[in-house]
MOPAC internal coordinates of N, CA, C and O (Angstrom, degrees):
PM7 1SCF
backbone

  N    0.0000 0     0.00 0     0.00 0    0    0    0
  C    1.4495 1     0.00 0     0.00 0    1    0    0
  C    1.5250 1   109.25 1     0.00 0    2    1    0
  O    1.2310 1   119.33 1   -35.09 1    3    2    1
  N    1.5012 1   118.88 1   144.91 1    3    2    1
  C    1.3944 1   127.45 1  -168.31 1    5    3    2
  C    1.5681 1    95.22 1   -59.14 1    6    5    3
  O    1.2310 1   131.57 1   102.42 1    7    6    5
  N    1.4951 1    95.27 1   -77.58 1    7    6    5
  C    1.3524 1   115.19 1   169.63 1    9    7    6
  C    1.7187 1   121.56 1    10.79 1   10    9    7
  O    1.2310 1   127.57 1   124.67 1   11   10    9
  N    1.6009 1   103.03 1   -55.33 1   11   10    9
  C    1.8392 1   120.00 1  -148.21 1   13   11   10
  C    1.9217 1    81.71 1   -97.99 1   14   13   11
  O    1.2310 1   119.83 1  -149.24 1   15   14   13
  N    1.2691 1   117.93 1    30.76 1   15   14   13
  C    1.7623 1    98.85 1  -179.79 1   17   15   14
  C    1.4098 1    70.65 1  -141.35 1   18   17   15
  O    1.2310 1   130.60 1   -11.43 1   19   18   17
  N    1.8985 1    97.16 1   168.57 1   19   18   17
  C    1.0683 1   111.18 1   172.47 1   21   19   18
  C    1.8398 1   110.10 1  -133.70 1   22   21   19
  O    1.2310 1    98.35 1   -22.79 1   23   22   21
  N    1.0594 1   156.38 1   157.21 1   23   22   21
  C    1.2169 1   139.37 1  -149.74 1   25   23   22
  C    1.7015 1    94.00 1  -110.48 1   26   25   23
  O    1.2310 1   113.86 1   -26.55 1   27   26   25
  N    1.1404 1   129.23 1   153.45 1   27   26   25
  C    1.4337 1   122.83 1  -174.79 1   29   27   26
  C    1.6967 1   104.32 1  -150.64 1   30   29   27
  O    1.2310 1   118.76 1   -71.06 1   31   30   29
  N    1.0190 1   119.97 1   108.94 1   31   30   29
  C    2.1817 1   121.26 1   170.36 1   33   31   30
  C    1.1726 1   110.53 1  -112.55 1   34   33   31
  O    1.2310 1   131.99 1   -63.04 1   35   34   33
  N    1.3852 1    94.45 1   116.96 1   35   34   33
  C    1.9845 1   109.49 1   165.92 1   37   35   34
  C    1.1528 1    97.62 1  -109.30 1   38   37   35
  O    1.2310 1   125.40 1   -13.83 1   39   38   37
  N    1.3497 1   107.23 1   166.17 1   39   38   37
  C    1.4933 1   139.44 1   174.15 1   41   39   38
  C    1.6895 1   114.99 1  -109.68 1   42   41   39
  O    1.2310 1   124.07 1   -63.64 1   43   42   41
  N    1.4380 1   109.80 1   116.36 1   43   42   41
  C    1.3812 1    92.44 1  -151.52 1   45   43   42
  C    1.6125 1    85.08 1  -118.21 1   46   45   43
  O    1.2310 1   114.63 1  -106.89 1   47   46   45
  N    1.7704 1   127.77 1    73.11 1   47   46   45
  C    1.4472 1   119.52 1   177.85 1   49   47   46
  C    1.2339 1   154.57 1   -21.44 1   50   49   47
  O    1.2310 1   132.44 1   146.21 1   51   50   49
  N    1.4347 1    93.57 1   -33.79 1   51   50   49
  C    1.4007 1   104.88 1  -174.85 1   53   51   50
  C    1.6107 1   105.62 1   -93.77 1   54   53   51
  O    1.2310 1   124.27 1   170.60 1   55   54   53
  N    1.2389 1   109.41 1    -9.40 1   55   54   53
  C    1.9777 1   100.34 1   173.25 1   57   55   54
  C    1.3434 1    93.31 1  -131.49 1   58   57   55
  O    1.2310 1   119.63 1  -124.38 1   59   58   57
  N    1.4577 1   118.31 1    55.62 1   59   58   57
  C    1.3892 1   129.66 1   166.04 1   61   59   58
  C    1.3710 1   126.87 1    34.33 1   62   61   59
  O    1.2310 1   118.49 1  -153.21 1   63   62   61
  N    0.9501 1   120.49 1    26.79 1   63   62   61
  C    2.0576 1   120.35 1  -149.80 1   65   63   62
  C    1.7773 1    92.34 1  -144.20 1   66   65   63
  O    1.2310 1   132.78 1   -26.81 1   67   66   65
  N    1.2397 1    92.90 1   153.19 1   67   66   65
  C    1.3414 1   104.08 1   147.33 1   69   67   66
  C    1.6610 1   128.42 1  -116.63 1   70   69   67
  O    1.2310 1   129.41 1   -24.01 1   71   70   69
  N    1.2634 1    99.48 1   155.99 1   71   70   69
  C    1.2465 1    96.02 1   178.36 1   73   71   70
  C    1.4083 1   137.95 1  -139.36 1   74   73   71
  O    1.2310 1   123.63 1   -56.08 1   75   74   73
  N    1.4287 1   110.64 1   123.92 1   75   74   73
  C    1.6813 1   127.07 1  -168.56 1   77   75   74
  C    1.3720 1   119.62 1   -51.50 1   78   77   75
  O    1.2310 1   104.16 1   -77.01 1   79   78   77
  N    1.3491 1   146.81 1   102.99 1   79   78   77
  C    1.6711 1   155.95 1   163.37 1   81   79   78
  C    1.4879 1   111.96 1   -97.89 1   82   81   79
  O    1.2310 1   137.96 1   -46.35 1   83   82   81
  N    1.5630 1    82.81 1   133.65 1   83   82   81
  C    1.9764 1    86.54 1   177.43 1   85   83   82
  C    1.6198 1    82.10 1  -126.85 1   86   85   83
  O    1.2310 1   121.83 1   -56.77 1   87   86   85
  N    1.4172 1   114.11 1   123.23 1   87   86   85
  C    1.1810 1   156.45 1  -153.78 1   89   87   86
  C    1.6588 1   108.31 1  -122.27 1   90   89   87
  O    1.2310 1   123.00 1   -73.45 1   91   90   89
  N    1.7128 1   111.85 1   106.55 1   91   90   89
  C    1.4241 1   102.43 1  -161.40 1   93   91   90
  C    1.4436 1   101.99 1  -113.15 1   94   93   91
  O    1.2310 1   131.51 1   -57.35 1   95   94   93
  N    1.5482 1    95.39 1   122.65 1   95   94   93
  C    1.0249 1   114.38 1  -177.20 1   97   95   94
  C    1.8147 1   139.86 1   -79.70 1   98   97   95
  O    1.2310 1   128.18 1  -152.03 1   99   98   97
  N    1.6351 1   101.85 1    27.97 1   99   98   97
  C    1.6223 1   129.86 1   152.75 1  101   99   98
  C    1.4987 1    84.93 1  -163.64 1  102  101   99
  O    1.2310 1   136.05 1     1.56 1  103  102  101
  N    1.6001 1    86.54 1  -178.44 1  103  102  101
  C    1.5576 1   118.36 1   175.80 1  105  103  102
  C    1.5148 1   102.90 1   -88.72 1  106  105  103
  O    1.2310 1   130.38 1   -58.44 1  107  106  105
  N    1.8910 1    97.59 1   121.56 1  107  106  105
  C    1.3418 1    98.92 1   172.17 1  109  107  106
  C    1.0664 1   112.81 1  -172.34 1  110  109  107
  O    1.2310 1   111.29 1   -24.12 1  111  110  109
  N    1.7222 1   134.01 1   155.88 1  111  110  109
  C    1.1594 1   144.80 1  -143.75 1  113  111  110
  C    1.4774 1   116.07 1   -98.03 1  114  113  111
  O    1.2310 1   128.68 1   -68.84 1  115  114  113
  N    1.5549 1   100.88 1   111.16 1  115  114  113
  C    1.6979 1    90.14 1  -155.01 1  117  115  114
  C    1.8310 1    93.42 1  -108.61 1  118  117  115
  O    1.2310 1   128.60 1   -48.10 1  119  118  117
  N    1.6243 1   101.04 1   131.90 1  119  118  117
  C    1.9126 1    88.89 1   179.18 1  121  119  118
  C    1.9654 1   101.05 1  -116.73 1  122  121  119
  O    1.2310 1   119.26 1    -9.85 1  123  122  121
  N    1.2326 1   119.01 1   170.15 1  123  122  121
  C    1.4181 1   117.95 1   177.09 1  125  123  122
  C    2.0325 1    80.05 1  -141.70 1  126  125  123
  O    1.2310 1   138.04 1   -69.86 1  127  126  125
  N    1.0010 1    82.64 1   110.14 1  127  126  125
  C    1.7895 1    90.92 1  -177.56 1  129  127  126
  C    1.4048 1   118.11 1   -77.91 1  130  129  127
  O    1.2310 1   122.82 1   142.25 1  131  130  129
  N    1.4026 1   112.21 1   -37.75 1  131  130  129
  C    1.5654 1   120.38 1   168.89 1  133  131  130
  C    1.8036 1   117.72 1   -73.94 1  134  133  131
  O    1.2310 1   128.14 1   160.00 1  135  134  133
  N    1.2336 1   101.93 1   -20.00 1  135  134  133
  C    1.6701 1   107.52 1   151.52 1  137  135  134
  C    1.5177 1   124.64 1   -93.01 1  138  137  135
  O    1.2310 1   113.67 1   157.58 1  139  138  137
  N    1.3641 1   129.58 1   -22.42 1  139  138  137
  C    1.1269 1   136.52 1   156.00 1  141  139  138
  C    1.2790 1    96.65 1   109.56 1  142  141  139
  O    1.2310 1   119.44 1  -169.59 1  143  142  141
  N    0.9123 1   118.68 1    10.41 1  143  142  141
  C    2.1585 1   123.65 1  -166.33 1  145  143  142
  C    1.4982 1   109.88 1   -96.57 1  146  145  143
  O    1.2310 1   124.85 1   -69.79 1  147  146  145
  N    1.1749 1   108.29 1   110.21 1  147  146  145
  C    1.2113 1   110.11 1   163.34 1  149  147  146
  C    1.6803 1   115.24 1  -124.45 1  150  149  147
  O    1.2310 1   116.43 1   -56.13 1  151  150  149
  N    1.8827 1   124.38 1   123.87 1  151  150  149
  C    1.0475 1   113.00 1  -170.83 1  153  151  150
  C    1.9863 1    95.57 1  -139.67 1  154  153  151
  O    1.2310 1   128.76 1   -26.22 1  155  154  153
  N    1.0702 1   100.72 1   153.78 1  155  154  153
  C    1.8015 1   103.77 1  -176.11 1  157  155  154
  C    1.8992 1    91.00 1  -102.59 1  158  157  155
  O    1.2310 1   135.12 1   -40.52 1  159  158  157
  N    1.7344 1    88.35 1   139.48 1  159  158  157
  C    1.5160 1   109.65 1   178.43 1  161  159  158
  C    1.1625 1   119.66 1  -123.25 1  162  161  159
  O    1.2310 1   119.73 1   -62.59 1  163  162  161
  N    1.5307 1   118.12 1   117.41 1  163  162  161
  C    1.3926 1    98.77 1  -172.09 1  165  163  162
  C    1.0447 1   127.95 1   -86.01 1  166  165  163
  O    1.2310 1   108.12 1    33.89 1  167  166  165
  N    1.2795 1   139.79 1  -146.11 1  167  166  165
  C    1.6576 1   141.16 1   179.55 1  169  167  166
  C    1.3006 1   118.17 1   -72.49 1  170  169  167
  O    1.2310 1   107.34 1   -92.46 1  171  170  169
  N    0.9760 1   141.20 1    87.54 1  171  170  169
  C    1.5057 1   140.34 1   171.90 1  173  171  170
  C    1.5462 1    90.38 1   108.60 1  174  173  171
  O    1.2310 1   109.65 1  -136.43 1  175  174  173
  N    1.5157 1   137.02 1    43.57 1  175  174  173
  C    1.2887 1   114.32 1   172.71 1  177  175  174
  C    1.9547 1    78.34 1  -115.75 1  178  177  175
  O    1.2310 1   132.92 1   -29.82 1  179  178  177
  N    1.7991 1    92.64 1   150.18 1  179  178  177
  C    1.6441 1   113.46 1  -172.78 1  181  179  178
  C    1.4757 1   106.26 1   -95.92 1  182  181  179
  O    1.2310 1   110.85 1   -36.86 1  183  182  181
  N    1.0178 1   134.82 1   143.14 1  183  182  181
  C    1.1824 1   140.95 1   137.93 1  185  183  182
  C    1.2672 1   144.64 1  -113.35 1  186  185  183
  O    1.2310 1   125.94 1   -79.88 1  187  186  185
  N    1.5143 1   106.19 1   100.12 1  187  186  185
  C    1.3816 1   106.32 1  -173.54 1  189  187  186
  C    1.3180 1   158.94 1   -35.76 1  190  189  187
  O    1.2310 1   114.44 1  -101.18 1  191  190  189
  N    1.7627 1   128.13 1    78.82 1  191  190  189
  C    1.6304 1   104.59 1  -145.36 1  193  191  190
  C    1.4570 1   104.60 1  -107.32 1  194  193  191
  O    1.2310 1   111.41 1  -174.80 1  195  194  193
  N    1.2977 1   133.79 1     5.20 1  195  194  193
  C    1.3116 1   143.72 1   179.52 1  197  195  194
  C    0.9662 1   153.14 1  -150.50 1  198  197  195
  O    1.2310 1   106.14 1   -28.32 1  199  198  197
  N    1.3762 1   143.35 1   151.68 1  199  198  197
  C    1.7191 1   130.70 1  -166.71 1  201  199  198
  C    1.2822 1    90.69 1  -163.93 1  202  201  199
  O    1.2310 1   129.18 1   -54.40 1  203  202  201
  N    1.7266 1    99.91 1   125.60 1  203  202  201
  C    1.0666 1   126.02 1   166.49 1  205  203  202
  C    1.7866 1   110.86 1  -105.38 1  206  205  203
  O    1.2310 1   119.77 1   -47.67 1  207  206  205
  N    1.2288 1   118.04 1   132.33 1  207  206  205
  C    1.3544 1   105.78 1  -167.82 1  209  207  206
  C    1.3666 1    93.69 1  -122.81 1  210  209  207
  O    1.2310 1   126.08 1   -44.63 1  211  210  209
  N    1.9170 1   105.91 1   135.37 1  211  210  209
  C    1.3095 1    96.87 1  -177.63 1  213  211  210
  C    2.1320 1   107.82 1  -130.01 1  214  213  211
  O    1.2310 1   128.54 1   -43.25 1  215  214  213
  N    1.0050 1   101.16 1   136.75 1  215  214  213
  C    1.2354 1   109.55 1  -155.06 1  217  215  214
  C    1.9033 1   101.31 1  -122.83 1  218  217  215
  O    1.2310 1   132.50 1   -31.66 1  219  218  217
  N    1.3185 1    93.47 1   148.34 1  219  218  217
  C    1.7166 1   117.99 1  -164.27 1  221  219  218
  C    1.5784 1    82.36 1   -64.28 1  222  221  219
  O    1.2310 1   120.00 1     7.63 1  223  222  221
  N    0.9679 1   117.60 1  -172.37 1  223  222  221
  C    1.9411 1   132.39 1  -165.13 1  225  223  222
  C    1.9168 1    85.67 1   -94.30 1  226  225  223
  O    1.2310 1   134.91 1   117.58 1  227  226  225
  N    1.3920 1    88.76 1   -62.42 1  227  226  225
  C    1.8549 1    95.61 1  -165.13 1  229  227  226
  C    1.6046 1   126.27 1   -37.59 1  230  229  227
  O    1.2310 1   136.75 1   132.32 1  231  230  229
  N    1.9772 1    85.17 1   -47.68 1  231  230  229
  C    1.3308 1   108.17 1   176.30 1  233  231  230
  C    1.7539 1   110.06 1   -42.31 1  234  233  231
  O    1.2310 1   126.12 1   129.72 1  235  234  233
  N    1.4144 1   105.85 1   -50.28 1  235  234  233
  C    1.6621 1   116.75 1  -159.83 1  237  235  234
  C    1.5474 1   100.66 1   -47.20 1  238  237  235
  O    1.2310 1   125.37 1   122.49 1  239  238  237
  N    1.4388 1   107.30 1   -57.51 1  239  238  237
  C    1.1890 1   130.87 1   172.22 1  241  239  238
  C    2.0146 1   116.40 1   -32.36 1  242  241  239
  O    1.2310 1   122.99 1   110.73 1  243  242  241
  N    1.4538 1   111.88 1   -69.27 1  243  242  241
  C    1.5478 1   108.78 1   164.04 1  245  243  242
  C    1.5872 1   123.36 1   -44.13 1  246  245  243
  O    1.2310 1   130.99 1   134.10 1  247  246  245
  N    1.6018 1    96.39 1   -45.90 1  247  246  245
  C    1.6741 1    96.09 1  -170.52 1  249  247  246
  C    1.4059 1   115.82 1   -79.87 1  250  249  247
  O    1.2310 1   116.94 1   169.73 1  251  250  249
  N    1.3948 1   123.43 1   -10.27 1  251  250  249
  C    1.3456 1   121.12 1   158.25 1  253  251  250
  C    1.9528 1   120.79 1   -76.85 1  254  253  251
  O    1.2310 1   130.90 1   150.65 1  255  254  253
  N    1.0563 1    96.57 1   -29.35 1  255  254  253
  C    1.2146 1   102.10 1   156.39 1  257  255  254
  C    1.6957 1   145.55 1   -69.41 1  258  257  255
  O    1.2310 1   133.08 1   140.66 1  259  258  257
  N    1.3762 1    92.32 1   -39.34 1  259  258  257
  C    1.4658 1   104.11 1   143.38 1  261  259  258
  C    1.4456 1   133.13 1   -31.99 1  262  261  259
  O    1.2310 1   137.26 1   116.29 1  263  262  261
  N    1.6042 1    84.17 1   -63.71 1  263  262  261
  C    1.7715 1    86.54 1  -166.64 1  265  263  262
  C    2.0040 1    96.90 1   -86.82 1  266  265  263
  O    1.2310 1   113.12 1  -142.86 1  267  266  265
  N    0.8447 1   130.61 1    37.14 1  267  266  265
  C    1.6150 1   127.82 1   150.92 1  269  267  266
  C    1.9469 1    87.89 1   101.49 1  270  269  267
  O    1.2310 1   106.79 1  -167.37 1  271  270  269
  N    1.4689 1   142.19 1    12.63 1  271  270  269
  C    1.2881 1   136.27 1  -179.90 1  273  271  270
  C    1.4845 1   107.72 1   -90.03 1  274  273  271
  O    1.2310 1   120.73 1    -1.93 1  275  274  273
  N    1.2108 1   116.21 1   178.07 1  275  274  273
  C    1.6791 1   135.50 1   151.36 1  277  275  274
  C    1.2855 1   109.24 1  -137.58 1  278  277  275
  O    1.2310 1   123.97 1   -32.43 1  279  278  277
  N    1.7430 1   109.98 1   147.57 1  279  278  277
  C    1.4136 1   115.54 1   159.20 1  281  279  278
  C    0.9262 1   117.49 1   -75.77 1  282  281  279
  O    1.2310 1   126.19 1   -55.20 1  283  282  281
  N    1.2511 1   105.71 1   124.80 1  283  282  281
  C    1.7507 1   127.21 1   170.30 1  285  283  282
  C    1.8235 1    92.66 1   -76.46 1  286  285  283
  O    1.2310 1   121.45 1   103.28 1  287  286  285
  N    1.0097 1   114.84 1   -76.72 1  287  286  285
  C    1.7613 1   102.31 1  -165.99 1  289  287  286
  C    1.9641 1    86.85 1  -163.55 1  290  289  287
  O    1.2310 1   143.32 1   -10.76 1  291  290  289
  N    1.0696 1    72.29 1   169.24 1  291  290  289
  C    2.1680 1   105.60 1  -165.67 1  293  291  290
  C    1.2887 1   126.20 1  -146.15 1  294  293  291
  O    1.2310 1   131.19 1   -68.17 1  295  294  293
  N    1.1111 1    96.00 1   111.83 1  295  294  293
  C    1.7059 1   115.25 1  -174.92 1  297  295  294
  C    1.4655 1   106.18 1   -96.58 1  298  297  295
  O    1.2310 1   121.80 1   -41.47 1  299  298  297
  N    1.2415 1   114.16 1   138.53 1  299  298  297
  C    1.4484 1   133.01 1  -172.92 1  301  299  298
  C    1.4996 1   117.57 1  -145.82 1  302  301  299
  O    1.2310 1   131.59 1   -56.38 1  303  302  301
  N    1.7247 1    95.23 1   123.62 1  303  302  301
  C    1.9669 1    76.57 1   172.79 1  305  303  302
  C    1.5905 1    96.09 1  -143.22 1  306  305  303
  O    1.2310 1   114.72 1   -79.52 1  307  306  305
  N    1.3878 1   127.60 1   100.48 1  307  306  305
  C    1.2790 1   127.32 1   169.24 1  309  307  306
  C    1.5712 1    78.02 1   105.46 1  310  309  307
  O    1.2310 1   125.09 1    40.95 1  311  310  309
  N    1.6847 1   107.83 1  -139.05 1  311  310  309
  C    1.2688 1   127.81 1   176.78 1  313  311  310
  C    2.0968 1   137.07 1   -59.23 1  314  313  311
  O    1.2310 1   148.46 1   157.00 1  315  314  313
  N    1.7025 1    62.21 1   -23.00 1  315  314  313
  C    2.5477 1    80.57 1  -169.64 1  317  315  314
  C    1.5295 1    86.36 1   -87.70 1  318  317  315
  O    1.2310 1   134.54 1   -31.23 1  319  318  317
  N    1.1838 1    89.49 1   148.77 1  319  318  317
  C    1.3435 1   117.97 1   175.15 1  321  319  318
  C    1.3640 1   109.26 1  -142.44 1  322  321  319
  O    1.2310 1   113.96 1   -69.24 1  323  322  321
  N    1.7818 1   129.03 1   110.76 1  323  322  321
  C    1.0253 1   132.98 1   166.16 1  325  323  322
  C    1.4625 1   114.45 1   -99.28 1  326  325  323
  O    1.2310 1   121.12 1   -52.76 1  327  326  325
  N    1.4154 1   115.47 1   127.24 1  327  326  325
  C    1.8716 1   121.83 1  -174.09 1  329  327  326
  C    1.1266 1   108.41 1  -122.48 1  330  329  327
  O    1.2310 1   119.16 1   -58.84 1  331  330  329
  N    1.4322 1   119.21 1   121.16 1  331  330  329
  C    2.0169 1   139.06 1   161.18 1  333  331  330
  C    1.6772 1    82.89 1   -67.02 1  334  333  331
  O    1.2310 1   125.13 1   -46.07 1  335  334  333
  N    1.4573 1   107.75 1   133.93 1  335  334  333
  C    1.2092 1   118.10 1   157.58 1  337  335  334
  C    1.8984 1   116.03 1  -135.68 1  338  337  335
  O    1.2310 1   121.68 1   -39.12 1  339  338  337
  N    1.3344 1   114.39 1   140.88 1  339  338  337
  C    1.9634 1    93.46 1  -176.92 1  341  339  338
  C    1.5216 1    84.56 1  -118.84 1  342  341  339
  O    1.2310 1   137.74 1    -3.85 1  343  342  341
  N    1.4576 1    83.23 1   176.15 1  343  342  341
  C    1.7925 1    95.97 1  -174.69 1  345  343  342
  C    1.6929 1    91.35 1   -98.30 1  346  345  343
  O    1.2310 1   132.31 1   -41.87 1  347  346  345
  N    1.3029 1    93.82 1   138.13 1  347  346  345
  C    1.8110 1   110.16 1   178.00 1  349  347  346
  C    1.7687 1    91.94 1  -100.97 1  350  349  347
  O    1.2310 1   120.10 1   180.00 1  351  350  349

């Protein structure tokens, strides 16, 4: 049940990201039937479902390069930064 979680975001600095916890708020038996998983959670135990990773403008720039890209061009307004990158 939605209800029995609670939503939880840290900021985790040093690996730039934040990250999403649904935090259950009693002990209770959680199943995903089309995965076959069923595991019991207790009260205040987290489970991790997300990472948002947030990265300096420049950075964007190296790590596309890294992986074999170039910036084509970069839009910025305040903090967001959206980047066209092609594969060289």
């Amino acid at each position: 049940m939605v209800e029995a979680f609670a939503h939880r975001a840290m900021r985790n600095a040093d690996a730039s990201r934040v990250e999403m916890h649904l935090v259950s708020q009693r002990r209770q038996l959680v199943s995903v039937p089309v995965a076959g998983v069923q595991l019991t959670s207790e009260r205040g135990e987290a489970i991790w479902r997300e990472s948002s990773y947030k990265y300096r403008k420049e950075d964007v720039v190296a790590i596309v390069a890294r992986a074999g890209f170039a910036m084509v061009e970069q839009w910025t307004e305040g903090t967001f930064a959206l980047t066209l990158a092609a594969a060289v």
